[in-house]
N, C-alpha and C positions, 0 to 999 in steps of 0.2 A: 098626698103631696106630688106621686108621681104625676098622674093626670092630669093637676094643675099646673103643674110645670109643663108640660108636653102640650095644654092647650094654650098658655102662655105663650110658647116659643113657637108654635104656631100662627099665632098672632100677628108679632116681632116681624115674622120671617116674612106672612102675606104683606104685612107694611113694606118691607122692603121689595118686594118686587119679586121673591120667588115665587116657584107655583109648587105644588104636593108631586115630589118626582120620586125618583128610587135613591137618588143621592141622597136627597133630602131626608126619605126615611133610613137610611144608613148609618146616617149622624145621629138620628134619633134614639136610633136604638145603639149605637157604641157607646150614647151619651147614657143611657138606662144604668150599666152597670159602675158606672164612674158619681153620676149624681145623686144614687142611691149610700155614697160614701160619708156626704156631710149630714145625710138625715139619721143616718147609722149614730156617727160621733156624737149626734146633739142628744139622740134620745137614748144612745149609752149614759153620756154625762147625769140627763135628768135621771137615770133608772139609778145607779152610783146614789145621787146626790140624797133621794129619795129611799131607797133601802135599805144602802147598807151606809149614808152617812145620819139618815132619819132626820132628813132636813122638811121645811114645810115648801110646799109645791113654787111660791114663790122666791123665797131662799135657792129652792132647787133650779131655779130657771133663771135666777142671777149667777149662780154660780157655773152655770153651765155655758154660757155665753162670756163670763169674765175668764172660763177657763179652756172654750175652747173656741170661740167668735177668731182669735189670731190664727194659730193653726190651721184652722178649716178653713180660712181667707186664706191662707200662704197654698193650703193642698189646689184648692181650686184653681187659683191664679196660674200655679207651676202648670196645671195641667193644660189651662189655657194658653199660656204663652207656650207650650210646648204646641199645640195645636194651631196656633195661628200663623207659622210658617206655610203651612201648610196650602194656607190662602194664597202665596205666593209662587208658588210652584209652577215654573214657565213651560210652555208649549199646549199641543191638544190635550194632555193627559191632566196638566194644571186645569185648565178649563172644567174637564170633564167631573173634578172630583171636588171641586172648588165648594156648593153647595154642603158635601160632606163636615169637613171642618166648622162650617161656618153655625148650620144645624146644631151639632154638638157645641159648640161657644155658647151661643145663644141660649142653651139648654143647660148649661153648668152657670152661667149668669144666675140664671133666672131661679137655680137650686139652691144655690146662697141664700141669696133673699127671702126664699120662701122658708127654707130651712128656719132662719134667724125669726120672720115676722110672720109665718105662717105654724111649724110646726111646733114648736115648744110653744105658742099659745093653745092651740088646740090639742095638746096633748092632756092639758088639765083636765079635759073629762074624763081623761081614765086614769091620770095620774094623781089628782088633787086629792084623794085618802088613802093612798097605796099608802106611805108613812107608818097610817095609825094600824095597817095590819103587822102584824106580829112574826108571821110565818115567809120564810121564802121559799122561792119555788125551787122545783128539782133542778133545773138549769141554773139554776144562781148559784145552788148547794156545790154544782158539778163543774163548772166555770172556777166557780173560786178555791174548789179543792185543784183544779188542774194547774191553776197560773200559780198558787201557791206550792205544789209541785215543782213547777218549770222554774221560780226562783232560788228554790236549793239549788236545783240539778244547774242553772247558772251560775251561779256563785261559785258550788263545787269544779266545774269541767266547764265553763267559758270564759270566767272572768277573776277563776282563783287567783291570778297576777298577772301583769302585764305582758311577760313570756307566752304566759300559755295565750292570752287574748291575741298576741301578734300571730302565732301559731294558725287562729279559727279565720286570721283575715290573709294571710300567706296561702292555703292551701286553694280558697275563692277563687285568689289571682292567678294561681297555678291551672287552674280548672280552665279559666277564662281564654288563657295564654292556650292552652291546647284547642278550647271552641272557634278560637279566630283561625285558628290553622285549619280546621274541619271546614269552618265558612268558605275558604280559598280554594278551597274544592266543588266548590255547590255550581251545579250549570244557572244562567242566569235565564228569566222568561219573563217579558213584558205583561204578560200575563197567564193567569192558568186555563186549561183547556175547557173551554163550556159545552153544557149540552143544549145546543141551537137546533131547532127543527128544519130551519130551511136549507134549501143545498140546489146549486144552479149547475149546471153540464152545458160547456160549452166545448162544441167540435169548427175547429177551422179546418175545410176540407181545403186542397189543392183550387186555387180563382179559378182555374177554370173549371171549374165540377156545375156540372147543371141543378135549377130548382130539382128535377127528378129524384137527382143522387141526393143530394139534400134532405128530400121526402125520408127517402130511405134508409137515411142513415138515423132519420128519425124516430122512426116509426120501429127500429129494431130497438133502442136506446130506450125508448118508452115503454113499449111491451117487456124490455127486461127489467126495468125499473119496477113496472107496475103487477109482476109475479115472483118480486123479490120478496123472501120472506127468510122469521128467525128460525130457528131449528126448530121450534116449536108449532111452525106452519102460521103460526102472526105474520101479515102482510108489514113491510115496516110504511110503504107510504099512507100517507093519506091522498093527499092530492097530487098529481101530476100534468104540466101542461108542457105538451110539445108548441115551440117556435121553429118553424123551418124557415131561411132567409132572414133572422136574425136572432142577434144574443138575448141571452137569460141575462134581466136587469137585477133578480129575486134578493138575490148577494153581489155587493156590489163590488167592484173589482178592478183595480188600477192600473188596467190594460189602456194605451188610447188608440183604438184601431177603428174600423168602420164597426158602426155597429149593424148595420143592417146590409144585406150581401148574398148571392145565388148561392155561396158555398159555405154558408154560414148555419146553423144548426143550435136553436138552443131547447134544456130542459129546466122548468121550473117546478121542483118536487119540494112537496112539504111533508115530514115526518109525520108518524102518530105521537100522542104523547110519551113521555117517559117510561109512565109505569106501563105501559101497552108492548114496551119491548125491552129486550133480554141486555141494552150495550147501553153505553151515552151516543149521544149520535154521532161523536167525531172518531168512533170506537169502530163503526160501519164506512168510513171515508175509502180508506184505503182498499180494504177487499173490494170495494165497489168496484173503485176505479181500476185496479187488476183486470177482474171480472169484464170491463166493457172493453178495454184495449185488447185483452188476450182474444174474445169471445165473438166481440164487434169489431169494431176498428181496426184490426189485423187483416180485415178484406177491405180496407180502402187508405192504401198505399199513401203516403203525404201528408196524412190526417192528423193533428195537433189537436189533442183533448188538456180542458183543467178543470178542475173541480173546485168548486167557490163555496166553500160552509162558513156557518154565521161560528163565529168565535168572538172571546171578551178583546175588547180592545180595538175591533174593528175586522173586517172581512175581505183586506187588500194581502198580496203575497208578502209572508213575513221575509223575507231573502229578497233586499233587492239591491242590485249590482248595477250603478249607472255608468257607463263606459261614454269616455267625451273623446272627441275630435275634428278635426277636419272632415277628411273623406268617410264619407258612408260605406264604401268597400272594405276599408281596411276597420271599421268599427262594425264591420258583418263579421271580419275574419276573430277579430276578438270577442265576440260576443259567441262565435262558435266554438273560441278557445275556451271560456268561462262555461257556457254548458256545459262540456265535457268533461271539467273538475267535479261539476256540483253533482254530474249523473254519477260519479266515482265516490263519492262521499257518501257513507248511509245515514240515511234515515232522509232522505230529499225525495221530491216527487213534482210533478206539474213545473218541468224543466223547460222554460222557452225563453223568446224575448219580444218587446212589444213591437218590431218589423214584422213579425207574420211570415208565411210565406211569400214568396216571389211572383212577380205575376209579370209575363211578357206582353212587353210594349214596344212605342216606335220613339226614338229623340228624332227629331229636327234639326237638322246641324246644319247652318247658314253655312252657301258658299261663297267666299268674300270674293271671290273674281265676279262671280257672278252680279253680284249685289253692285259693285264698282261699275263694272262693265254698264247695269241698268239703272244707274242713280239713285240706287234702294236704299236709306238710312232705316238703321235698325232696330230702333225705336218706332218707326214708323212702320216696320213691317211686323215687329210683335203685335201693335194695335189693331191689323189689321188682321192677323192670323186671331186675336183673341174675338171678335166678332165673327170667325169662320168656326172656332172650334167651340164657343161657350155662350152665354146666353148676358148680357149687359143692360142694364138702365138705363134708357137717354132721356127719361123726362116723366113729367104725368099729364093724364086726360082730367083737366077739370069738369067736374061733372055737373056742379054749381047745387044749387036747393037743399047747404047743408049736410050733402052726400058725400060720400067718402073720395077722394079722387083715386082715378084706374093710375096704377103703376107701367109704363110701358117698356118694355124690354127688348132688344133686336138679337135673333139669331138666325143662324142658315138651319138649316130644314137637310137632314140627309135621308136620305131611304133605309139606311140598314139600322136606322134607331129605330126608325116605326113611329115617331111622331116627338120622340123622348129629346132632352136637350144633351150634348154632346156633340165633341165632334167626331170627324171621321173615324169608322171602324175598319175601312177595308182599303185598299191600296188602290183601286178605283177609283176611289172619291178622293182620295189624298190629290190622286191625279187629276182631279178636274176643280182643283183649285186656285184662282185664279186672284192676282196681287196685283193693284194698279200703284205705276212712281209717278210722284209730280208732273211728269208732262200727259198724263193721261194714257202713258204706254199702257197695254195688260200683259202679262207674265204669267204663263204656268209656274205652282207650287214646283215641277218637277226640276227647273231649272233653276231656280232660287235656293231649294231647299233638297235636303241628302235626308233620305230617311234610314237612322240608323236602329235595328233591333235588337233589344236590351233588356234585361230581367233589371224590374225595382222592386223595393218593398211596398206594402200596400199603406203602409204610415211612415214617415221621416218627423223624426219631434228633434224638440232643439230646448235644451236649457239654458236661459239667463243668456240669450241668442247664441248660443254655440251648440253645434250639431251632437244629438246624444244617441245610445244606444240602452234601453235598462233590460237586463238578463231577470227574470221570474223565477222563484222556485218557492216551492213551504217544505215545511218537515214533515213527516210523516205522523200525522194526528194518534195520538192516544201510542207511539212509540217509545222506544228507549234515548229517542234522541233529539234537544233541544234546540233550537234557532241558534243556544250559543256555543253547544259542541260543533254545530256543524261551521259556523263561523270561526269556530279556533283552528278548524283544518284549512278552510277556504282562504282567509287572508295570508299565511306565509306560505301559498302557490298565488295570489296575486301579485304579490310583493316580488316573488321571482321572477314573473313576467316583464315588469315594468322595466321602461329605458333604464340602463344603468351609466350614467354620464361618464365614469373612470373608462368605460371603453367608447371607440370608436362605432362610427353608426352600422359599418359592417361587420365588428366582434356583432354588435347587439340584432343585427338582421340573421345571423351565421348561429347563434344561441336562442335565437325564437322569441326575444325581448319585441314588446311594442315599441313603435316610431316614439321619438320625439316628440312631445308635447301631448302625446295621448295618455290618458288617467283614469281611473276607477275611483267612484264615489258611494260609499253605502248609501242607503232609503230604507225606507220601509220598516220595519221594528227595530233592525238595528241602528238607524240613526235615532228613531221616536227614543227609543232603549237607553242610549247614551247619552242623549239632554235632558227626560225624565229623571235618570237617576244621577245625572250632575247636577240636579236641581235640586233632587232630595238631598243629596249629602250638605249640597250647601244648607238648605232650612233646616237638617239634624243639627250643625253647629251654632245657626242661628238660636233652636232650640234651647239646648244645651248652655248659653251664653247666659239667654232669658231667664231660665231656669237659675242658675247659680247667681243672676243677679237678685234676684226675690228674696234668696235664699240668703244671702248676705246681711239685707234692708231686714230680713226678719229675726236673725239672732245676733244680729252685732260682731259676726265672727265670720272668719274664715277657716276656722279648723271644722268647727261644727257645718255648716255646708259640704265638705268635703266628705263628711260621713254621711250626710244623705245622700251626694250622689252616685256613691260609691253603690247605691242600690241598682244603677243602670247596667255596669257591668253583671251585674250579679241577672238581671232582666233579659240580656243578650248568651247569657247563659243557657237560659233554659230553653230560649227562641231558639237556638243556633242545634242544640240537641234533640230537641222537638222535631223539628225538619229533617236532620238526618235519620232519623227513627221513622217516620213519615215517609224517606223519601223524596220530600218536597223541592221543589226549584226554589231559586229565589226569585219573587219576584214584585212588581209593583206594589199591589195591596200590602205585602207583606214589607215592605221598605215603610206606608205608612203606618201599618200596625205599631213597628220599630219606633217610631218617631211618637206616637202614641202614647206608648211605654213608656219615654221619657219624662212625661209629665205625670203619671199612674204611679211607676210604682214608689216616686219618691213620697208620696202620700201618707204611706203605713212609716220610711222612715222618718219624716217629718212629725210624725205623732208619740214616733217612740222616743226620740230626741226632746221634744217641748216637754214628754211628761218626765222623763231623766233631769232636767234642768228645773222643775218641778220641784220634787224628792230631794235634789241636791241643796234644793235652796229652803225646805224642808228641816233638813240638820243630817240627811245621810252622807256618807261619805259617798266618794266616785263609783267605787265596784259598787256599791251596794246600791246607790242609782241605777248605776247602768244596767244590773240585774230587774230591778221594780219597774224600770223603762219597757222593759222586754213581758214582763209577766204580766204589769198590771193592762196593758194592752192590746194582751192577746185574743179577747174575745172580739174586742171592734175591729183589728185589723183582719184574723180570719171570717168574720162573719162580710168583712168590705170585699173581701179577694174573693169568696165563693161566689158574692153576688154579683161579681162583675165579670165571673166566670163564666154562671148561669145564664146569664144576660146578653153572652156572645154567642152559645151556642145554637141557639135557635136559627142565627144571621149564620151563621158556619153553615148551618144544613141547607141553609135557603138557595143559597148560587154557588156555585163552586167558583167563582171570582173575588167573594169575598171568605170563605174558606181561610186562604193564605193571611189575612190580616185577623180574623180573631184566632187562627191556633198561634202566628206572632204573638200575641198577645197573652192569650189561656197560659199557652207553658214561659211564657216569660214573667208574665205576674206570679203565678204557682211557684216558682224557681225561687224566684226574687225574693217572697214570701217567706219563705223556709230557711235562706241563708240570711235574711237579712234580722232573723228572731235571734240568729247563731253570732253574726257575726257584728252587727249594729253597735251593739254592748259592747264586745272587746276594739272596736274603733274607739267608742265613747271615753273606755276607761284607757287609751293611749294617747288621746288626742287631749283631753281635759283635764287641767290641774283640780289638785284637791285645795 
């Protein structure tokens, strides 16, 4: 069944337009341990209906679809609409996971159907004379001695009366009530730390530093990269490529500066595999980068290094700090003030902002006497300064016979480029630049124009046209400290910076506050961070809606849904506990694990419910239902939970990105599991007249 189902939704999915990705088999396999749940039900039913009711194989396969075809349509469905939120989930990270939900839908579809038309027919050949044997097996014998077991010991100590049942559902909430407080504490992380092979070094030396220096700073960065080894004398690179004159592209990185440049230096290194060394590779980030600043870079004075390792979620600076304003001066002197916090704060590293260093230059500063005096309109002397300094298109060479036409371009020709487009580098030629006005006068540069000498940045960016500055940093890879510790320190020292309107502009110049109208905008994980997960919360409710509306349409009741989904708290239980034993941040994958759950573990109490309503209609009374609810389906709901346990573990060891969403999952069904055998029953028996 499994196979069939998994080339099925394979099918499905190529019809639609996907291709065989890693999202895709993600779904695949989360769906493994969930769609293995109705095959479970159905061929419990027949094995029941067949053994111990000694029905004939056909009797058995009516009865097992009359008695479990609803149920197992409510389990699936809850689990689906819990999962199809999940479709909707806004920004890049929606995108990215998009494929996953849809995988697993398509694959619990397709479990139904085959479950219903595929395995209870083909079960006949090995069930159609089970019946006439006589003997049951040791697992039958040991099954039915334990659930008959667990209905004393219910009856006795869960559901001897209504007290003591309020008792086994009060102590749950109690529990609950202290995991949410634990939650409140957990650091948040867009996602968890990967072990990526590649890793880029880039050095921005001082602009004016020669190819030489460049060479050199290379060529020492590379020789230490490429004799770096683990304690055990394993080389960690494999490959290593020096760029001198321009950046490492290898990991990509949200810098927008030149990329190519005399004072520019990049390294493009690729790990060895995993098992070939002793760390994860984000394990070795930080010593490295010690290692080159204290070792190297400490003899070349100005030098800005950052290290660019492949991590889940993407390989731009998780810390980033967009600083808006007018003047570029005073959005230098703030972006100097925000470095300085974040280098104060621990667990940061690769502190800078994307202006770079300074590099001296000349402005041109029109003198308007002059320009009057010569009948020089200014618009007219930009045009014709942009033909002395830069390189223009006035036209094309047709070339004719289908040939491509030559593109013609005009620029002046200086000596100190050596042939290269540009203009003037030297004060010489500034001066022998020559401006004709309307009446055909000519005019030295020198009289027109003031050349003033001035440090700029070697990039000016602008958001949504307004002039910006964004501050760089990450955390310290494989440390004690997250993107959102270090963001709970960082923003109430931003917040003190800013203009404070109740005073005047000299209290707020006098306290070290920014001007007026200037403001800090987060990026980078923490903006991704806070619309990812205000998008989860919203699809968790949406879930959660879906969920209880199913659940409604399938028992006629509002008290009885409220006892199934009394199993989510109980699922957030063990998630929320699991992590703090762990360790663990919270973080993405683990928000959808969460959301997962919702549709999972209401499953076991949905079976224990239809089969209580069962019994009851049967001639038992409430307790004594709600005890046979609990017992008689204890072997499908623990054999569902193992195998959906089983099922995630292999994905747990595979990536450490998807780690956080099946242990959300493992100890949250586990949890779920265990209190909802205890506590389902004494719901039932307060919620439900006799």
């Amino acid at each position: 069944a499994i196979p069939l189902t998994f080339a099925g939704a394979l099918f499905v999915l190529w019809m639609a337009g996907y291709t065989l990705n890693n999202m895709v088999m993600v779904g695949m396999i989360l769906s493994l341990g969930l769609l293995v749940d109705v095959f479970i039900l159905m061929l419990e039913g027949m094995h029941d209906a067949i053994f111990a009711e000694r029905l004939s194989f056909n009797q058995a396969a009516l009865k097992t679809v009359k008695t479990y075809a609803a149920p197992a349509f409510a389990g699936q469905l809850t689990t689906i609409l819990a999962l199809a939120p999940l479709i909707a989930i806004s920004g890049e990270m929606g995108k990215f996971i998009r494929p996953m939900p849809t995988s697993a839908i398509v694959c619990l579809v397709l479990s139904y159907a085959i479950a219903l038309f595929a395995v209870i027919p083909l079960s006949k050949f090995l069930l159609s004379d089970a019946h006439d044997q006589s003997s049951e097996t040791m697992m039958d014998r040991l099954t039915q001695r334990v659930s008959r077991y667990f209905f004393h010991w219910s009856l006795q100590f869960t559901v001897p009366n209504r007290a003591v049942a309020r008792l086994w559902t009060l102590v749950p909430i109690g529990i609950f009530v202290v995991a949410v407080m634990i939650f409140s504490t957990f650091t948040i992380s867009l996602f968890p730390q990967d072990d990526g092979r590649k890793l880029s070094v880039n050095v921005e030396l001082p602009p004016t530093a020669t190819l030489e220096r460049s060479q050199e700073v290379g060529d020492r960065i590379g020789e230490f990269l490429r004799a770096y080894t683990d304690p055990d004398g394993t080389l960690l690179f494999d490959n290593i490529v020096k760029l001198v004159g321009q950046r490492s592209g290898l990991v990509g990185s949200s810098e927008i500066k030149p990329g190519t440049a005399d004072y520019l230096v990049g390294i493009s290194a690729m790990m060895v595999e995993r098992q070939d060394r002793q760390q994860d590779s984000f394990d070795y980030v930080y010593d490295l980068r010690q290692q080159v600043a204290t070792e190297i870079l400490h003899d070349y004075p100005g030098a800005v290094m950052a290290f660019q390792y492949d991590r889940a979620g993407g390989s731009d600076d998780s810390i980033q700090v967009g600083l808006y304003g007018e003047d570029l001066s005073i959005l230098r002197e703030m972006s100097a003030q925000v470095q300085q916090v974040l280098r104060d704060i621990p667990g940061t590293m690769d502190v800078r902002d994307d202006l770079g260093n300074l590099r001296n230059d000349y402005k041109l500063v029109p003198k308007r006497e002059a320009l009057d005096f010569y009948d020089f309109d200014q618009s007219d002397l930009g045009l014709q300064g942009r033909y002395l300094m830069t390189d223009n298109g006035i036209g094309d060479f047709a070339m004719g016979d289908g040939e491509e036409d030559i593109e013609i371009r005009l620029s002046t020709r200086w000596p100190s480029l050596a042939g290269e487009i540009g203009g003037p580098s030297r004060l010489d030629e500034f001066a022998s630049m020559r401006f004709i006005n309307s009446d055909g006068i000519v005019v030295s540069a020198n009289t027109l124009l003031e050349p003033v000498r001035a440090t700029v940045p070697l990039a000016i960016t602008h958001r949504d046209t307004e002039r910006s500055v964004t501050v760089l940093a990450k955390n310290i890879p494989g440390g004690e400290y997250f993107d959102s510790d270090i963001l709970n320190r960082l923003v109430p020292q931003l917040d003190a910076m800013q203009y404070d309107p109740k005073l005047s502009a000299e209290e707020n110049r006098a306290q070290g506050h920014w001007p007026k109208g200037y403001r800090y905008q987060f990026g980078g994980d923490a903006d991704t961070t806070g619309e990812t997960f205000g998008s989860a919360g919203q699809m968790m409710i949406v879930a959660l809606f879906l969920v209880f509306a199913v659940l409604v349409l399938q028992f006629g009741s509002y008290s009885q849904p409220v006892i199934i989904m009394m199993a989510i708290p109980f699922a957030l239980i063990g998630t929320i506990f699991g992590f703090a034993i762990l360790g663990l941040p919270f973080s993405f994958p683990a928000a959808i694990g969460i959301i997962s759950l919702v549709g999972i573990v209401v499953n076991d109490a949905i079976v224990m419910v239809e089969t209580m309503n069962e019994r009851k209609k049967e001639g038992m009374d409430v307790r004594h239902a709600a005890a046979a609810g609990a017992s008689d389906r204890l072997r499908p709901i623990l054999t569902t939970t193992i195998t959906t346990v089983v099922g995630l573990i292999p994905l747990s060891l595979s990536d450490a990105k998807w780690y956080p969403l099946c242990m959300a999952i493992i100890f949250g069904l586990g949890v779920a599991t265990i209190i909802a055998l205890f506590v389902v029953p004494g719901l039932y028996l307060q919620l439900t007249r006799d």
